[in-house]
C-alpha positions in Angstrom: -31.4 55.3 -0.7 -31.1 52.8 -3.4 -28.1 50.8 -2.0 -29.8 50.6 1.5 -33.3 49.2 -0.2 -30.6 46.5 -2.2 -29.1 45.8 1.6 -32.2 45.3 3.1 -33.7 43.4 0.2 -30.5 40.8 0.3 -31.0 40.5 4.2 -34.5 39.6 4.1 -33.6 36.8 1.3 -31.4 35.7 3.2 -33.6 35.6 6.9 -36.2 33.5 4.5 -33.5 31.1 3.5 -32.2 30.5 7.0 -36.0 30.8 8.4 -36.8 28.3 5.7 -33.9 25.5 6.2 -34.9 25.7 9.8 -38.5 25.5 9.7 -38.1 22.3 6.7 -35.6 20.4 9.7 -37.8 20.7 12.9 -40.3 19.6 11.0 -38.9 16.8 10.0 -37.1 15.8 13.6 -38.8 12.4 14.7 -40.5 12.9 17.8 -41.3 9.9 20.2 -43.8 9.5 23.0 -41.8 8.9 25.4 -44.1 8.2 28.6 -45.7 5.6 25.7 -42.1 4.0 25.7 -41.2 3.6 28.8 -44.8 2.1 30.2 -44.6 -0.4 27.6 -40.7 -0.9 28.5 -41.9 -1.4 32.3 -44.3 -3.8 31.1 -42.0 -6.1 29.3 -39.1 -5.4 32.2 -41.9 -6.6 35.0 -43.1 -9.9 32.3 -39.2 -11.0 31.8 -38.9 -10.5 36.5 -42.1 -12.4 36.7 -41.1 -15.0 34.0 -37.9 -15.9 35.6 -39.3 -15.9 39.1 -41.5 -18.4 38.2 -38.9 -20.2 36.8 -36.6 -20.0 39.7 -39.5 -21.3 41.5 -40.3 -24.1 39.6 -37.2 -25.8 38.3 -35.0 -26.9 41.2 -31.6 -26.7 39.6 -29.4 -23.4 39.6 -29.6 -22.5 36.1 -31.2 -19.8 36.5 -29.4 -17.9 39.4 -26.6 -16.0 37.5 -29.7 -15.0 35.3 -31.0 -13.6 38.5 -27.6 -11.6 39.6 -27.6 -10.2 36.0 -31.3 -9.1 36.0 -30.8 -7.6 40.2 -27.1 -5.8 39.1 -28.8 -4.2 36.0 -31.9 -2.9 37.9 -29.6 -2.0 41.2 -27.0 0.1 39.1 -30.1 2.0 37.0 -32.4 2.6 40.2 -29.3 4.0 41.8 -28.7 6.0 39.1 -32.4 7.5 39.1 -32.3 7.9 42.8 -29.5 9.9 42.4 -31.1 12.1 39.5 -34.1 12.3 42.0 -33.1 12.0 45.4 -35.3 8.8 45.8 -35.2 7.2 49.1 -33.1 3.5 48.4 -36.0 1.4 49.3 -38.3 2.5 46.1 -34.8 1.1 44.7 -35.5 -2.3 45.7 -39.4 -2.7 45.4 -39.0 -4.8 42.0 -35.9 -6.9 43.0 -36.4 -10.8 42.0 -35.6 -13.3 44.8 -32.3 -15.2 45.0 -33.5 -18.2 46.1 
């Protein structure tokens, strides 16, 4: 009876350990807000559209058309990539897309 007691003993040290690392390295896992993120993410994407729009608009030279490619390109090949997570109809794709002018 003794050497069972002894097993069991050493087994429930050893759940405690394990139960203990575990429980110290969820707690310390950094968790972020991620709806927080992204809105504030949007936010800054939708300022830099608008900035360089406005831009576009008001300076008559080219300089900022390959801006404008890059900017389209990135946000064509990431909606595509949601749409395809989601099934999202291609127009939603282009709602934000800035004008080539």
């Amino acid at each position: 009876m003794t050497r069972f007691i002894k097993r069991l003993k050493a087994s429930q040290e050893t759940f405690v350990k394990l139960y203990n690392e575990c429980s110290t390295v969820k707690t310390k896992q950094t968790v972020y807000d991620q709806k927080t993120i992204r809105k504030e993410l949007m936010a800054i994407y939708q300022d830099l559209i608008e900035l360089v729009g406005i831009y576009q608009r008001r300076k008559t030279s080219t300089d900022y058309r390959p801006l404008i490619k890059v900017i389209n390109n990135s946000r064509k090949t990431y909606a595509d990539l949601i749409a395809r997570r989601k099934g999202v109809a291609k127009e939603a794709s282009t709602a934000t897309a800035v004008k080539d002018a």
